[in-house]
N, C-alpha and C positions, 0 to 999 in steps of 0.2 A: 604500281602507280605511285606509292609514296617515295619511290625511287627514283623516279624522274623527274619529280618535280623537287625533291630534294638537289638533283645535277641541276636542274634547271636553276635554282635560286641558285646555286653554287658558281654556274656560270656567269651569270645577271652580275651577282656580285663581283667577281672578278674583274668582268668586262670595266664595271661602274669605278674601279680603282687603278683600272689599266696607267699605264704611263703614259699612253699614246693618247690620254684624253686629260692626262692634269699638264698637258705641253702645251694643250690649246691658248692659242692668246685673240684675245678681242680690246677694242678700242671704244671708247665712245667720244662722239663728235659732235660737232654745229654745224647746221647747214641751211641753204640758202636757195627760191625762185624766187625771178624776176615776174614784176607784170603779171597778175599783183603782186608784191610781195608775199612770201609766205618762208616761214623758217621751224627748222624741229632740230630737235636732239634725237641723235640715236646711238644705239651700240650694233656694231659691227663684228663677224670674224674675219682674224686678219689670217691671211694663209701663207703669208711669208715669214720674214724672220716680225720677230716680235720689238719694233722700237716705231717711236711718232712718227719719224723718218719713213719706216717701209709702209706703215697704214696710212701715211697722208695720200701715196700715190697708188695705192692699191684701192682704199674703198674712194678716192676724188674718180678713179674711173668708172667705181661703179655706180655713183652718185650720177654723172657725168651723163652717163646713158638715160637716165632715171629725167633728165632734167634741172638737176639740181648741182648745185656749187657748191663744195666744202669749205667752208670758212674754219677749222679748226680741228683738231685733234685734239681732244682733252690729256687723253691719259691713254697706256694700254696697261694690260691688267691680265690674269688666268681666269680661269671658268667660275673659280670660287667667288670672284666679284658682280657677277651676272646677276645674280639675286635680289641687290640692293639697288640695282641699277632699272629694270625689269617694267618698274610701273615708270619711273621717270621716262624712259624714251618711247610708253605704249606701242601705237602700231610702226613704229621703227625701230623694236627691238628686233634684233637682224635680220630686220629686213634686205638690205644691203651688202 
């Protein structure tokens, strides 16, 4: 039993330092309804290439469906910036 769960942390570990997961890029945004107005900040995963360019039209579509308007792209950034970001965009942390 101590064996397994020794592989098991062994794995977890591994998994948690992969490369396929410090490539991830997210964005955080402004956005926008009409009637009434209402506006949030959120952070985003962006699944393309990683620039403001490929998130403006990747998450404006998926805002889009949602009802809402992207007014901005702050920044895009790796997983290690999520953290700080986290309570800022509450229940729009990626949501989107």
């Amino acid at each position: 039993m101590k064996h397994v769960l020794i592989s098991l942390c062994t794995a977890v570990s591994l998994l948690a330092t992969s490369p396929v997961l410090a490539d991830n890029c997210f964005a955080d945004y402004k956005a926008k309804q009409d009637n009434p107005l209402r506006l949030h900040y959120g952070v985003a995963e962006v699944r393309g290439a990683c620039s403001k360019q490929a998130a403006r039209s990747e998450i404006a579509s998926r805002l889009a469906s949602q009802g809402w308007t992207l007014l901005s792209i702050l920044s895009t950034f790796p997983a290690d910036g999520l953290a700080e970001r986290k309570q800022s965009a509450g229940s729009y942390y990626l949501r989107f």
